[in-house]
C-alpha positions in Angstrom: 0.0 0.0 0.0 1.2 3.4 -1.2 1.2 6.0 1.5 0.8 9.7 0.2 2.1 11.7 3.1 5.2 13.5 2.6 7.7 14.8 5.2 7.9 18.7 5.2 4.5 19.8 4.0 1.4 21.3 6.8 -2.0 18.6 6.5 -5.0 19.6 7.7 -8.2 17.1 7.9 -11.1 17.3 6.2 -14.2 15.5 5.4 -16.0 15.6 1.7 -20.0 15.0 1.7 -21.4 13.8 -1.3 -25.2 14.8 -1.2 -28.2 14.2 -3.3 -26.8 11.6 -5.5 -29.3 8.5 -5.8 -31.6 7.8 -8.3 -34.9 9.9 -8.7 -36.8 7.4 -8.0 -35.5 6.5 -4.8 -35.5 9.5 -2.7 -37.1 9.8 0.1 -39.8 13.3 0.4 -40.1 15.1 3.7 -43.1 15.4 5.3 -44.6 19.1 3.1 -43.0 17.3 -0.3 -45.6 17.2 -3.2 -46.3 13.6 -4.1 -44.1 13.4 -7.5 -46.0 10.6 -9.0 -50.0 10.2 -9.4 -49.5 6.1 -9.5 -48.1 6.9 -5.7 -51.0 8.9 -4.8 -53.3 6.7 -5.6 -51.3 3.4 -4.4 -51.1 5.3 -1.1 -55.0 5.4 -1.2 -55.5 2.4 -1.5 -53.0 1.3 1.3 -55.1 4.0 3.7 -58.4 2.7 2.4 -57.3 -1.0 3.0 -55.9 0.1 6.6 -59.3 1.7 7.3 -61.4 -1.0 6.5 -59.3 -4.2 7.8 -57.2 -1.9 10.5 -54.6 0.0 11.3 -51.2 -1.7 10.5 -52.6 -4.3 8.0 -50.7 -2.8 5.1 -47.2 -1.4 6.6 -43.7 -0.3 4.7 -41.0 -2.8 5.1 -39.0 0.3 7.0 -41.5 0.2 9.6 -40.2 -3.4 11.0 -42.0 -6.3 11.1 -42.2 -6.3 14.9 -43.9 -3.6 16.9 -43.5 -4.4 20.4 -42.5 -1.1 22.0 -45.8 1.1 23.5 -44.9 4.7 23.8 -44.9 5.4 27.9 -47.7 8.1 28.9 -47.5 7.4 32.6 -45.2 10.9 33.1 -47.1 13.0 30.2 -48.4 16.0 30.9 -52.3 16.4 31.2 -54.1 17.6 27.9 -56.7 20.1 29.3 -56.9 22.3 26.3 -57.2 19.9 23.7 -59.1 16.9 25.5 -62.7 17.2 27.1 -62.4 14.1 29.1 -58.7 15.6 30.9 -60.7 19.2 31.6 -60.1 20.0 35.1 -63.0 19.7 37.4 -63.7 21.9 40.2 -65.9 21.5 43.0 -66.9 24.3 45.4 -68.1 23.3 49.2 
């Protein structure tokens, strides 16, 4: 193996980033992007119309993993007075 340093001359480090370079159809929108392709829009229909009727998780993307065992904790959330009736505070005068 050839090594390219060479006695007598000042290196500094640096990093190169290579960005944006896959194939068009392979990138993956954020969460405002436009759909790009009507044949998406209406596959992602019928996913969402499938989900509805059968339930939710019947029709999944491989990146969400086959197993779904974790439950998002709630026992330390906040209560949700302004946005839920059944969390309202009650208050009861004697």
């Amino acid at each position: 193996m050839t090594s390219i340093f060479q006695e007598g001359f000042s290196y500094k480090k640096c990093g190169v980033s290579l960005n944006d370079i896959s194939s068009v159809d392979a990138v993956q929108l954020d969460f405002l992007a436009q759909a790009v392709d009507l044949h998406d829009e209406r596959l992602m229909s019928v996913i969402d119309s499938l989900n509805k009727r059968y339930g939710s998780g019947t029709i999944r993307f491989a990146s969400e993993g086959i197993r779904q065992d974790w439950k998002m904790r709630t026992d330390r959330r906040s209560p949700r007075y302004t946005t839920r009736w059944d969390e309202l505070l009650v208050v009861k005068a004697n």
